[in-house]
Biopython code that builds the backbone (N, CA, C, O; Angstrom):
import numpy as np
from Bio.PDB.StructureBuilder import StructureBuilder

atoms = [
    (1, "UNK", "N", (-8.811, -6.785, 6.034)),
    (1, "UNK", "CA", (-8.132, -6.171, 4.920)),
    (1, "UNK", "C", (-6.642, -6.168, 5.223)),
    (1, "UNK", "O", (-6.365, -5.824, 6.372)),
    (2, "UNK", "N", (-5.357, -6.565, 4.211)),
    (2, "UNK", "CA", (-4.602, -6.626, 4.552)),
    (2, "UNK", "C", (-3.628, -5.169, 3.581)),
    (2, "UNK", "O", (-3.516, -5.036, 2.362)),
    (3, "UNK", "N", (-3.164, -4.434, 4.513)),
    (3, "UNK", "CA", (-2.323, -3.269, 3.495)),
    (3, "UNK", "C", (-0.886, -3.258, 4.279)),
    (3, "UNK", "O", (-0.563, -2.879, 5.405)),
    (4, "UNK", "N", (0.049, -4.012, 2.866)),
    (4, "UNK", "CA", (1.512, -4.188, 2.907)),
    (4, "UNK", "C", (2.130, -2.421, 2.166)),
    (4, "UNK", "O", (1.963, -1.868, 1.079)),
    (5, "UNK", "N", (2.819, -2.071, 3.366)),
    (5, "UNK", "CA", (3.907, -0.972, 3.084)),
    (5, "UNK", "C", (5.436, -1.910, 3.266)),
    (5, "UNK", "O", (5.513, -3.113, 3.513)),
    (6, "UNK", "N", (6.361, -1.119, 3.095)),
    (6, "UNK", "CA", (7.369, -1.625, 2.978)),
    (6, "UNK", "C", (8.433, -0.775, 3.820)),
    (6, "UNK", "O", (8.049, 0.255, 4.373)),
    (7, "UNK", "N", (9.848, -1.218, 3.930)),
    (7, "UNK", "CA", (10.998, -0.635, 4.543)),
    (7, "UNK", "C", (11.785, -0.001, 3.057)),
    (7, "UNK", "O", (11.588, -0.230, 1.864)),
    (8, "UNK", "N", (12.827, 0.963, 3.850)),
    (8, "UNK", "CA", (13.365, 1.672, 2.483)),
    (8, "UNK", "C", (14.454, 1.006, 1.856)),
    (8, "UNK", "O", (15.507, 1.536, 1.501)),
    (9, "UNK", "N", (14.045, -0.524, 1.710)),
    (9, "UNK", "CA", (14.725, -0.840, 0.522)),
    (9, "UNK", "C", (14.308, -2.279, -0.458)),
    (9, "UNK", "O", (14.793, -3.219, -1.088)),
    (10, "UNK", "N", (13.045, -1.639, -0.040)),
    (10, "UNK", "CA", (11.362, -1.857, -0.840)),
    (10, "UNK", "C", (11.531, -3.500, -0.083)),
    (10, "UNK", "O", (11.616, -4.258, -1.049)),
    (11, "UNK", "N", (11.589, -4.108, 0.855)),
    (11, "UNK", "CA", (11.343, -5.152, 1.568)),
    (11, "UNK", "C", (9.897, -5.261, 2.088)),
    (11, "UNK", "O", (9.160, -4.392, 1.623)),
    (12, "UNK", "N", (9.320, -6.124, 2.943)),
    (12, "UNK", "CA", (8.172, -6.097, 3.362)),
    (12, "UNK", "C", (7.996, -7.784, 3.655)),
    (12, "UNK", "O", (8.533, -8.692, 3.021)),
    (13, "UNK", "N", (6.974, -7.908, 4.943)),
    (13, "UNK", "CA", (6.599, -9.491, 4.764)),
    (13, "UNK", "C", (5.679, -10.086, 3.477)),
    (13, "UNK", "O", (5.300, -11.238, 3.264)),
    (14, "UNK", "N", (5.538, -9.243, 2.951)),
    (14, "UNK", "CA", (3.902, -9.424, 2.007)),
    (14, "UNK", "C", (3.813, -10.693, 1.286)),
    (14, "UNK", "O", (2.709, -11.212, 1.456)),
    (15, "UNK", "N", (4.457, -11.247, 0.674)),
    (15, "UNK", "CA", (4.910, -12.660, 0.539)),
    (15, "UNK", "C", (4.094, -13.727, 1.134)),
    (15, "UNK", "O", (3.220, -14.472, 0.690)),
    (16, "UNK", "N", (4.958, -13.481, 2.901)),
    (16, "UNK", "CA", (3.873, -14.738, 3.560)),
    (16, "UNK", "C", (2.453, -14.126, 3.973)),
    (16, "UNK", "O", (1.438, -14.810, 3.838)),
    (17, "UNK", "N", (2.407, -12.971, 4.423)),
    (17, "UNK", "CA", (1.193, -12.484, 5.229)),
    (17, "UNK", "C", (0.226, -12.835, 3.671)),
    (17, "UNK", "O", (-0.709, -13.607, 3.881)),
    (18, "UNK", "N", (0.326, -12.488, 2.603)),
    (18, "UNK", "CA", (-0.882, -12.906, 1.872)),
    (18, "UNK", "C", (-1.535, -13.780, 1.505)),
    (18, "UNK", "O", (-2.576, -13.841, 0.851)),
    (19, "UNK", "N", (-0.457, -14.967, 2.247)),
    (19, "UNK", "CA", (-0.970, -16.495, 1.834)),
    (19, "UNK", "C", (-2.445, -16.674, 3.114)),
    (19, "UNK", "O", (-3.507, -17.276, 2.954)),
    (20, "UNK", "N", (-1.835, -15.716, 4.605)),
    (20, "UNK", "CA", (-2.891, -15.849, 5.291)),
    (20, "UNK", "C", (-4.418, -14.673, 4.856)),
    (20, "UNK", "O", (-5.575, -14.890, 5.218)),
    (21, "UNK", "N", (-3.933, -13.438, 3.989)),
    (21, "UNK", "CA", (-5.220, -12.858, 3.761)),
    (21, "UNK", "C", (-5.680, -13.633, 2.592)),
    (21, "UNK", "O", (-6.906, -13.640, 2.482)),
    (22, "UNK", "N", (-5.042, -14.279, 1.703)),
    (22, "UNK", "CA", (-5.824, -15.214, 0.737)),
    (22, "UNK", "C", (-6.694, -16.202, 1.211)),
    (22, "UNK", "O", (-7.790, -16.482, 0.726)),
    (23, "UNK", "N", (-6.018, -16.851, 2.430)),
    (23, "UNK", "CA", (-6.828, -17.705, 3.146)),
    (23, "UNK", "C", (-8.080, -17.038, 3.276)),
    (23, "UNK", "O", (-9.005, -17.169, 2.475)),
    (24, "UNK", "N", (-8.099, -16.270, 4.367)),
    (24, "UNK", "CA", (-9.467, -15.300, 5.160)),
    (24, "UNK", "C", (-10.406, -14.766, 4.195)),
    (24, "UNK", "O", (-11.476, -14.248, 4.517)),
    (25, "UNK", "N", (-9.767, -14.970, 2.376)),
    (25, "UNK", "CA", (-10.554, -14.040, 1.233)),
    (25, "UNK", "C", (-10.730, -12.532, 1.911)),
    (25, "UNK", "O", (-11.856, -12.057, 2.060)),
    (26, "UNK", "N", (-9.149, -11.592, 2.436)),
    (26, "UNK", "CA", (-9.298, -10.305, 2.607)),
    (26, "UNK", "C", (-8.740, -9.635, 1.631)),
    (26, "UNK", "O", (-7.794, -9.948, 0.908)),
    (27, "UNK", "N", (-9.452, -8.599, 1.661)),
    (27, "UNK", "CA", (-8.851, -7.763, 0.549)),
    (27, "UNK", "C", (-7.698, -7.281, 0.681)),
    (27, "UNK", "O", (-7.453, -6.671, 1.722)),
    (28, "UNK", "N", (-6.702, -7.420, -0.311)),
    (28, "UNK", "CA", (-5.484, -6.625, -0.187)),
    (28, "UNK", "C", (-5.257, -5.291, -0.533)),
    (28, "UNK", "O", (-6.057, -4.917, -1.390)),
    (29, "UNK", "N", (-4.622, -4.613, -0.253)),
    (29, "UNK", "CA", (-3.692, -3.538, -0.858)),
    (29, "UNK", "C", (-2.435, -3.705, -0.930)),
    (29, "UNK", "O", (-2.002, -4.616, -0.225)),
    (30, "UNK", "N", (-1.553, -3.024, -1.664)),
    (30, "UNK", "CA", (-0.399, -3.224, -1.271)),
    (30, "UNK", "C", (0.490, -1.610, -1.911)),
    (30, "UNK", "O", (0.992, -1.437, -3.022)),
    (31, "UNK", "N", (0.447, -1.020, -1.198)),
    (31, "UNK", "CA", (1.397, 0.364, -1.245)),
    (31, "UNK", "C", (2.803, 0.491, -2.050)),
    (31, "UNK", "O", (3.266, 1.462, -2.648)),
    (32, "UNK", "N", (3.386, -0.962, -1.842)),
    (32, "UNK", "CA", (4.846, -1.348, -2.158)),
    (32, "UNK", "C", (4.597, -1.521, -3.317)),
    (32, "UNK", "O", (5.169, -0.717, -4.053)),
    (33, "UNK", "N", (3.840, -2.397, -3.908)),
    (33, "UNK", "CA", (3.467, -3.013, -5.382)),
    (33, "UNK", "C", (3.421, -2.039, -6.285)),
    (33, "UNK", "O", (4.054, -1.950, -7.337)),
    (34, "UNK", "N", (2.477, -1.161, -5.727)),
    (34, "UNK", "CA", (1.958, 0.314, -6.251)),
    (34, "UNK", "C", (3.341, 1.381, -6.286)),
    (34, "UNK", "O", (3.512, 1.913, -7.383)),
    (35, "UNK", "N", (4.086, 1.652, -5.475)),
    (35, "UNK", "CA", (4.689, 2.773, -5.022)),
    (35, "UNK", "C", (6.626, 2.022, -5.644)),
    (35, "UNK", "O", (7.249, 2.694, -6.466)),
    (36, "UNK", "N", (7.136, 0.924, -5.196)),
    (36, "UNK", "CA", (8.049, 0.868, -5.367)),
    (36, "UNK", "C", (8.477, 0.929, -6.463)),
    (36, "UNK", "O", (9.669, 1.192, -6.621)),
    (37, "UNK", "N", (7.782, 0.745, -7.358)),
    (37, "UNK", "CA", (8.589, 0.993, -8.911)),
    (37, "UNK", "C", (8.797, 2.462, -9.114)),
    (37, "UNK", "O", (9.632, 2.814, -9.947)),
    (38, "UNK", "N", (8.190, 3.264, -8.505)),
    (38, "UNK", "CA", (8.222, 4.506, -9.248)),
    (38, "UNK", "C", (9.568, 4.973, -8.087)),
    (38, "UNK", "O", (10.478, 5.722, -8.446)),
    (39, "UNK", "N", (9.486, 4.420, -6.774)),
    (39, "UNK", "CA", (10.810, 4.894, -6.059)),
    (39, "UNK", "C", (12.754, 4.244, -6.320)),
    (39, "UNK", "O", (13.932, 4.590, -6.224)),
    (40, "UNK", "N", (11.784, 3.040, -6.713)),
    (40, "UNK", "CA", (13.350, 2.601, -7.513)),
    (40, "UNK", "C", (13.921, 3.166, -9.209)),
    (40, "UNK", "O", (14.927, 2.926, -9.877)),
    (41, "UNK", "N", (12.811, 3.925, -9.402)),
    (41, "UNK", "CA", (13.035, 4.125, -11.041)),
    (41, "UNK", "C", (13.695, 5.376, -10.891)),
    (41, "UNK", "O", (14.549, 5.839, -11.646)),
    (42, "UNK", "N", (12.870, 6.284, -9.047)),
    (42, "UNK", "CA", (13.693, 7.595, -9.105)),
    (42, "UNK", "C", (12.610, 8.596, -9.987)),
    (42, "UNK", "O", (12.893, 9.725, -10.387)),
    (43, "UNK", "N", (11.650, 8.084, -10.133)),
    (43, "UNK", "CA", (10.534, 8.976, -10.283)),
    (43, "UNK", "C", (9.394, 9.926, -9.242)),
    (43, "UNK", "O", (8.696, 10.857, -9.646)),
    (44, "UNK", "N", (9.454, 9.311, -7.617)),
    (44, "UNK", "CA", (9.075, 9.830, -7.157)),
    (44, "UNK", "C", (10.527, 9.731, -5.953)),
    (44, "UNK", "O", (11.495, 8.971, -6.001)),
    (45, "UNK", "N", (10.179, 10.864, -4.883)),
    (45, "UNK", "CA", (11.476, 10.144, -4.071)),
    (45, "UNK", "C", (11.091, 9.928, -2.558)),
    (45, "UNK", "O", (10.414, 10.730, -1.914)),
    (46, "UNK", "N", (11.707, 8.506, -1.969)),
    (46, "UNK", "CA", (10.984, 8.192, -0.898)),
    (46, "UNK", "C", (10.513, 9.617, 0.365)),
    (46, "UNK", "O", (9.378, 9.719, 0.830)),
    (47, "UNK", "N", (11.519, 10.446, 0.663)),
    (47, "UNK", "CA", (11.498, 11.387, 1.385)),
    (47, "UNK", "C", (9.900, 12.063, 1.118)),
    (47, "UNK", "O", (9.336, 12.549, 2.098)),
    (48, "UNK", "N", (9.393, 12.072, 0.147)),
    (48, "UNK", "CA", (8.088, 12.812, 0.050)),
    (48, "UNK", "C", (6.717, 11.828, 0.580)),
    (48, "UNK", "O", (5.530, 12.096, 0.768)),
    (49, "UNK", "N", (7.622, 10.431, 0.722)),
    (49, "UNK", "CA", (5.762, 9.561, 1.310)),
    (49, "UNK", "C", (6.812, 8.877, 2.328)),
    (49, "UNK", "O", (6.248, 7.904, 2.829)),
    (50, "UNK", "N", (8.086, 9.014, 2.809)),
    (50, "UNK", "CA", (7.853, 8.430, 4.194)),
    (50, "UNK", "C", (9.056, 8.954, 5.027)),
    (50, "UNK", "O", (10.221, 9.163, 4.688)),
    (51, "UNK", "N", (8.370, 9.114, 6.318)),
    (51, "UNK", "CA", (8.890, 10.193, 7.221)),
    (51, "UNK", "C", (10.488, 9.559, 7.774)),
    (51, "UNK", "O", (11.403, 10.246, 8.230)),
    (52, "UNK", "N", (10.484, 7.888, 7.551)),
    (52, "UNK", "CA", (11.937, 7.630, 8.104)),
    (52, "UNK", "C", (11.990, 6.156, 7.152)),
    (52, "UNK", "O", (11.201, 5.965, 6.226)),
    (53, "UNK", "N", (12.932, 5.286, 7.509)),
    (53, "UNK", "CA", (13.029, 4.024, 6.956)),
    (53, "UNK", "C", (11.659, 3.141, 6.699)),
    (53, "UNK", "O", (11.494, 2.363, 5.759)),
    (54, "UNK", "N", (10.975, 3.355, 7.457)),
    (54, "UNK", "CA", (9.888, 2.472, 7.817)),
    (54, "UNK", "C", (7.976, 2.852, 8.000)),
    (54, "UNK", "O", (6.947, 2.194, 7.844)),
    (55, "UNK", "N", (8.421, 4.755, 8.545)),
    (55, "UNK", "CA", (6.952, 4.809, 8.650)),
    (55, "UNK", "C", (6.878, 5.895, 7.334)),
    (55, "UNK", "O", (7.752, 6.699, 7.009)),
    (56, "UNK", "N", (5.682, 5.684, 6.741)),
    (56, "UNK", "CA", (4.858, 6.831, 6.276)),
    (56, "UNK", "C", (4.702, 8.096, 6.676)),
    (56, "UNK", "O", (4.112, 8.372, 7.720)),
    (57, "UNK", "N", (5.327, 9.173, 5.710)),
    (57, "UNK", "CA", (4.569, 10.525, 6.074)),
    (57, "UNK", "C", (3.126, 11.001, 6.168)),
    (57, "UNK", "O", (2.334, 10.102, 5.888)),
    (58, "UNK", "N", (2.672, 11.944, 6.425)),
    (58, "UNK", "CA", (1.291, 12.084, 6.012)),
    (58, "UNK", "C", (0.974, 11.965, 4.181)),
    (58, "UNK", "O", (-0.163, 11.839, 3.727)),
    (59, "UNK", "N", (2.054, 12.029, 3.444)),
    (59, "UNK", "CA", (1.828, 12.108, 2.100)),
    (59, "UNK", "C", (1.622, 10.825, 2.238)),
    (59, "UNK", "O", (0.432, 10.680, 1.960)),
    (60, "UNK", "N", (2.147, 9.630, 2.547)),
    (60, "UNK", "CA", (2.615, 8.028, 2.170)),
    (60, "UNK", "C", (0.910, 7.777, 2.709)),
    (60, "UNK", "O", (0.045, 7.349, 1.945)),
    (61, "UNK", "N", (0.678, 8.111, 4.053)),
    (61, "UNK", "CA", (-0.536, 8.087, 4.574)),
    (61, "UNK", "C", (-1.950, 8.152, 3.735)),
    (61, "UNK", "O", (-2.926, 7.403, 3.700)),
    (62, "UNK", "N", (-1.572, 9.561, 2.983)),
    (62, "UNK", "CA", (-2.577, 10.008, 2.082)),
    (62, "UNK", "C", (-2.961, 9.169, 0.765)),
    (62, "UNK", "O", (-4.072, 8.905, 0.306)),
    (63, "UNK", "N", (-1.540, 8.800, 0.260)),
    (63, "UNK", "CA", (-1.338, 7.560, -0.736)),
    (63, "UNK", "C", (-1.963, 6.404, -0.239)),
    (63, "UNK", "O", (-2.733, 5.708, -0.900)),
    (64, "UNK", "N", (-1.604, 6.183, 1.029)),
    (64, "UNK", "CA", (-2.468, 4.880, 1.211)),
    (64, "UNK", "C", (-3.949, 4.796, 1.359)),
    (64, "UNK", "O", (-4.536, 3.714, 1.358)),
    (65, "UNK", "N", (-4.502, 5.861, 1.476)),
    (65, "UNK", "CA", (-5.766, 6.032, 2.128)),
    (65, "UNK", "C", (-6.693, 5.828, 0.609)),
    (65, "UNK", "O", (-7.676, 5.103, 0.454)),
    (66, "UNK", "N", (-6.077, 6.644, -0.332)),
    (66, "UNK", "CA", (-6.462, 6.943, -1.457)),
    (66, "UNK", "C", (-6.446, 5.237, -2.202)),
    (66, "UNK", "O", (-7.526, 4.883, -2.674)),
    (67, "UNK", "N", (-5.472, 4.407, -2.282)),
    (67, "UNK", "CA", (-5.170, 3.231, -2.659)),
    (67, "UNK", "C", (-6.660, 1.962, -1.769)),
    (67, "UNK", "O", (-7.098, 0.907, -2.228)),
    (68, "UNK", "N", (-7.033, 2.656, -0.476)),
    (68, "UNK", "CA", (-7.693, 1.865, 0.274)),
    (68, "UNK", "C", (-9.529, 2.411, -0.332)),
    (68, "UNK", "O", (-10.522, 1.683, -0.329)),
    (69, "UNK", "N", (-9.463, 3.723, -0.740)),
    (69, "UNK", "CA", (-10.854, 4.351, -1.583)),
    (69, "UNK", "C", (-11.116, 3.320, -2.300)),
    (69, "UNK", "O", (-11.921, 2.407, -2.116)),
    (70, "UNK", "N", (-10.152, 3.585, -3.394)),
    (70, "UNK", "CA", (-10.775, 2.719, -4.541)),
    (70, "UNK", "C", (-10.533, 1.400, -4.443)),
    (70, "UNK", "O", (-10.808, 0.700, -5.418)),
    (71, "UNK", "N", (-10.181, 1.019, -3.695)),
    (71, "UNK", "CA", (-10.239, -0.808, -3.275)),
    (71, "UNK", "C", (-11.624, -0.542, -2.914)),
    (71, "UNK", "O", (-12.342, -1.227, -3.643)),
    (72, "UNK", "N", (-12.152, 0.003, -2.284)),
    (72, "UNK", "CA", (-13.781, 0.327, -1.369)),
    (72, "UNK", "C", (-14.166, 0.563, -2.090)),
    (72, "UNK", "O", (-14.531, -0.593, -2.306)),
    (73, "UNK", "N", (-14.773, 1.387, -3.378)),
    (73, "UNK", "CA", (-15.578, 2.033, -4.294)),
    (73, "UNK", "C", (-15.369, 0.640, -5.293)),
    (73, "UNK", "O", (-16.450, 0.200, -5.684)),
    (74, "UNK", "N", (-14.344, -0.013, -5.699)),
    (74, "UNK", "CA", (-14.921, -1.171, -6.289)),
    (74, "UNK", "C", (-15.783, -2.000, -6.101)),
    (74, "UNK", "O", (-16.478, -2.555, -6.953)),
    (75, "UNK", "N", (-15.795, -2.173, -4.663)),
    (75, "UNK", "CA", (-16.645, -3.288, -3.941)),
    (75, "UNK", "C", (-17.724, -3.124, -3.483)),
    (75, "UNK", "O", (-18.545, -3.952, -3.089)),
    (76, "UNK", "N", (-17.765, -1.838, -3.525)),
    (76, "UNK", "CA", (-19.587, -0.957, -2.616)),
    (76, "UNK", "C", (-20.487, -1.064, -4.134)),
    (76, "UNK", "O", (-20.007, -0.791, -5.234)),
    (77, "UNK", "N", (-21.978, -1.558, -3.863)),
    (77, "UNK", "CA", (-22.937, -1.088, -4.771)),
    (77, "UNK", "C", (-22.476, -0.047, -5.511)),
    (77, "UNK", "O", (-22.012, 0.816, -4.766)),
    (78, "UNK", "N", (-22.384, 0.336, -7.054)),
    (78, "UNK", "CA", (-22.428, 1.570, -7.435)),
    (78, "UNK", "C", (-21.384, 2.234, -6.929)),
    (78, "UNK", "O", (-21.243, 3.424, -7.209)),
    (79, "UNK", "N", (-20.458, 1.555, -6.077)),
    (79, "UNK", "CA", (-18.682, 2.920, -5.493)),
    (79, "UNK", "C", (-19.139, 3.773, -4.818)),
    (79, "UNK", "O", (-18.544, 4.850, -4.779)),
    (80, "UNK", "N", (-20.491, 3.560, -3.966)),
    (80, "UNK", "CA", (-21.642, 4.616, -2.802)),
    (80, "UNK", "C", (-21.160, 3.413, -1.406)),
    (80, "UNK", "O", (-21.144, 2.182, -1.415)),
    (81, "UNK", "N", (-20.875, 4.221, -0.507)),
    (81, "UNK", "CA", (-20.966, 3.842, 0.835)),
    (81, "UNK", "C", (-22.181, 3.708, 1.156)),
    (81, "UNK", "O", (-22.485, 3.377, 2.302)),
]
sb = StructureBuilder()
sb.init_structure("model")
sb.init_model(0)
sb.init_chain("A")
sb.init_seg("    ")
for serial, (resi, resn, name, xyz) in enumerate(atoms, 1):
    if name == "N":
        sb.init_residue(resn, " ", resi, " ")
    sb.init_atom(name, np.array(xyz, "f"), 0.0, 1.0, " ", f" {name:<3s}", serial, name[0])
structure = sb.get_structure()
């Protein structure tokens, strides 16, 4: 499974790394895809999902975890582990 976060000024490798999870047929996520519009629009603000330039707070954490659920509940029988 491949899950792209980004640096704070919405950068990231995600670009090339997905040409190799496309290869492998892994599932993606991508946090940045999801999250950066609403931090460049100034709707949410980075300080609340990440603890410095680069890592995740426990909120960003929680966001991701939640983003990685329902990637999983799509793909499980019925969204049942």
């Amino acid at each position: 499974m491949c899950l792209f976060f980004m640096h704070g000024k919405g950068d990231n490798a995600q670009t090339w790394q997905q040409i190799l999870g496309r290869h492998y047929d892994l599932p993606i996520v991508s946090f940045r895809d999801a999250m950066w519009p609403e931090f460049s629009a100034g709707r949410l603000a980075w300080k609340e999902f990440y603890a410095d330039e680069v890592h995740p707070s426990d909120a960003g954490h929680l966001t991701a975890a939640t983003f990685l659920r329902e990637l999983l509940d799509r793909h499980l029988v019925g969204g049942r582990a």
